[in-house]
N, C-alpha and C positions, 0 to 999 in steps of 0.2 A: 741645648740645655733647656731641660722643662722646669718651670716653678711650680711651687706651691705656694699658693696665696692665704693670709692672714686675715679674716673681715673681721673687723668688732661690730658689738650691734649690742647698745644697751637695751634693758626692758622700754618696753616700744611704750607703755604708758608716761615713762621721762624724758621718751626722746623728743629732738625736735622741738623745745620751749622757746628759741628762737622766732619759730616762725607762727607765734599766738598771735600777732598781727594780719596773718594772712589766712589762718584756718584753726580752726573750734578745738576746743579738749575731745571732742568725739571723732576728727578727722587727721589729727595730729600724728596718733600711731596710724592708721592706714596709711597715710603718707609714708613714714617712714619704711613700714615694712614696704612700700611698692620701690623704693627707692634702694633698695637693700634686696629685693627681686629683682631689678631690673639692673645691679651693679651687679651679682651674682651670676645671671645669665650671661651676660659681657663676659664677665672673667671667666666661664667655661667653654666658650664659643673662640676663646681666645688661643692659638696654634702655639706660643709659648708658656703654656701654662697646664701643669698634669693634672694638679686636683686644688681644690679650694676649701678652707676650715673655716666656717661662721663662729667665732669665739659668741657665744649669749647663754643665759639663762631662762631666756623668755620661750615660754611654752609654745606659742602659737605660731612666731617667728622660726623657729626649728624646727615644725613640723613642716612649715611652707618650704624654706631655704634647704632639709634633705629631700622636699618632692625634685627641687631642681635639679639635684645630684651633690649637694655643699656634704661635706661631712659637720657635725656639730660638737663643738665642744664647748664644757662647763668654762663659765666665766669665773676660774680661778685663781689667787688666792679670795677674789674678794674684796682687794686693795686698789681698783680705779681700772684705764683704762690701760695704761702700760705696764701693769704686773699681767691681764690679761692677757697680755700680748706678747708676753714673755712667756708665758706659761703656755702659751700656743705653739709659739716657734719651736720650742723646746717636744712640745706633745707631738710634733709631726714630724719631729726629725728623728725621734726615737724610734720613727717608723721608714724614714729614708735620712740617715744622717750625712749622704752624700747632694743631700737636695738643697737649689738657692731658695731660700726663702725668702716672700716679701710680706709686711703688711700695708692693707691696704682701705683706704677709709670705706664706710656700709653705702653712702650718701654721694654717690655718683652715677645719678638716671640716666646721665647722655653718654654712658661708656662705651665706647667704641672698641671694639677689638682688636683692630688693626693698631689704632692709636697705642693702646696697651703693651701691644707686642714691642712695638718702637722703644717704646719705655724701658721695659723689660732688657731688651738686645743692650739698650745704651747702660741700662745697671749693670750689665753682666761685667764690663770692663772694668769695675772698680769691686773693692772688699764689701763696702758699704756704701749707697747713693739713695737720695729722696730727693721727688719731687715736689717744689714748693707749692700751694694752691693757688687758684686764678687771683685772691687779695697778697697772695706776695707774704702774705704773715704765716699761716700753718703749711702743712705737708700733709698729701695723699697718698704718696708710696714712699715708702721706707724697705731697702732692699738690703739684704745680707748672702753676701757667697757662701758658699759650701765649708763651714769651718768656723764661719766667724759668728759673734753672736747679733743678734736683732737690733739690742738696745734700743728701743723706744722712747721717746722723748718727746709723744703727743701733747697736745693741749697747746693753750691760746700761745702764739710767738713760738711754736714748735717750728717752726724754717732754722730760725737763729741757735735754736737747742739742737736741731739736726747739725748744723753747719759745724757749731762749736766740737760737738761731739767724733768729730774728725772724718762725718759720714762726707761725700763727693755731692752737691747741688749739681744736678742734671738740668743742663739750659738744652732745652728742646724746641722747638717749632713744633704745628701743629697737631697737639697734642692736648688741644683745649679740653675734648670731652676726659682726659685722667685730670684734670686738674680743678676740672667745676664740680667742686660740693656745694652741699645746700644745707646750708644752715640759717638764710633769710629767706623775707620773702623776696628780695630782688635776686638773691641767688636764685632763686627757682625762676623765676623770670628769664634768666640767664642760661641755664639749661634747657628749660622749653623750648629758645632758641635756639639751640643748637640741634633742638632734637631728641623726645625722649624716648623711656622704653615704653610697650604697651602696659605693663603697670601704673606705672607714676603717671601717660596720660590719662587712664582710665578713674587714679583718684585726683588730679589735679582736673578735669572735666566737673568735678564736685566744686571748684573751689571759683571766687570771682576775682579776678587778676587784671588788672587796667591793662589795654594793652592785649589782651590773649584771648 
């Protein structure tokens, strides 16, 4: 069973406000988008996975993320991150409605592909499953089978909104790089570790990180 994968990616100007500690209002969206290039290329590289949809509206980000091979689509209605994301599930299944759909967070530079797959395989066996992130509070994969809907339930203590929501928590082994986003700067710290893509090291090389 192949997926199709869900990325959000806001305009790369708002993203990443978290990490104004670690890197400048000028280095802020390059970070982002390398981090969102180098999760993209993971998830293409990746044997259980047919094709990938960058939900954004950011011009610059879309033209980079279809060079990889992403298809892109308008971040609609307009209404946050999880109407987008509905509005995704929905746009790609109207093109394969027998397809599992997952989404899956922009902000995963150590993706692994193999790790991915695992993930992947272990969602197949439930209607609905997400994986928690490396702080235990949100979620980076949120998975739906062939029939059922998405329902997203992003944002801060999205684990607990997954859980409730009667979707399956996938306790995994190692599968750290699906689970390390970066939304600080120790999260980035944390990823580097692991290993990033050649995007995110090539702008995180811009940046000065104790330690790196």
């Amino acid at each position: 069973m192949q997926w199709t994968l869900v990325v959000p990616l806001k305009p790369l100007a708002q993203a990443k406000s978290r990490l104004a500690d670690t890197a400048d209002d000028g280095l802020r969206p390059d970070l982002a988008l390398a981090f969102a290039q180098d999760t993209v290329a993971a998830v293409l590289a990746c044997g259980a996975v047919r094709d990938v949809a960058v939900v954004t509206d950011d011009a610059r980000a879309g033209r980079e993320l279809a060079a990889l091979g992403a298809a892109i689509i308008a971040d609609e209605p307009g209404s946050g991150l999880n109407a987008a994301l509905a509005h995704a599930a929905t746009a790609v299944r109207s093109l394969r409605p027998g397809s599992p759909v997952a989404a899956l967070n922009a902000d995963l530079p150590a993706l692994r592909p193999r790790e991915l797959s695992r993930v992947l395989d272990a969602a197949a066996e439930f209607p609905r499953a997400f994986l928690p992130d490396a702080a235990e509070i949100g979620t980076t994969l949120l998975a739906a089978a062939p029939g059922r809907a998405l329902s997203p339930a992003f944002g801060t203590g999205s684990r607990a909104r997954h859980r409730a929501s009667g979707a399956v928590e996938l306790s995994l082994t190692a599968v750290d790089s699906v689970r390390q986003d970066v939304d600080t700067g120790d999260d980035l710290c944390s990823a580097l570790a692991l290993g990033v893509g050649p995007h995110t090291a090539a702008a995180a090389a811009r940046l000065l990180i104790p330690g790196q």
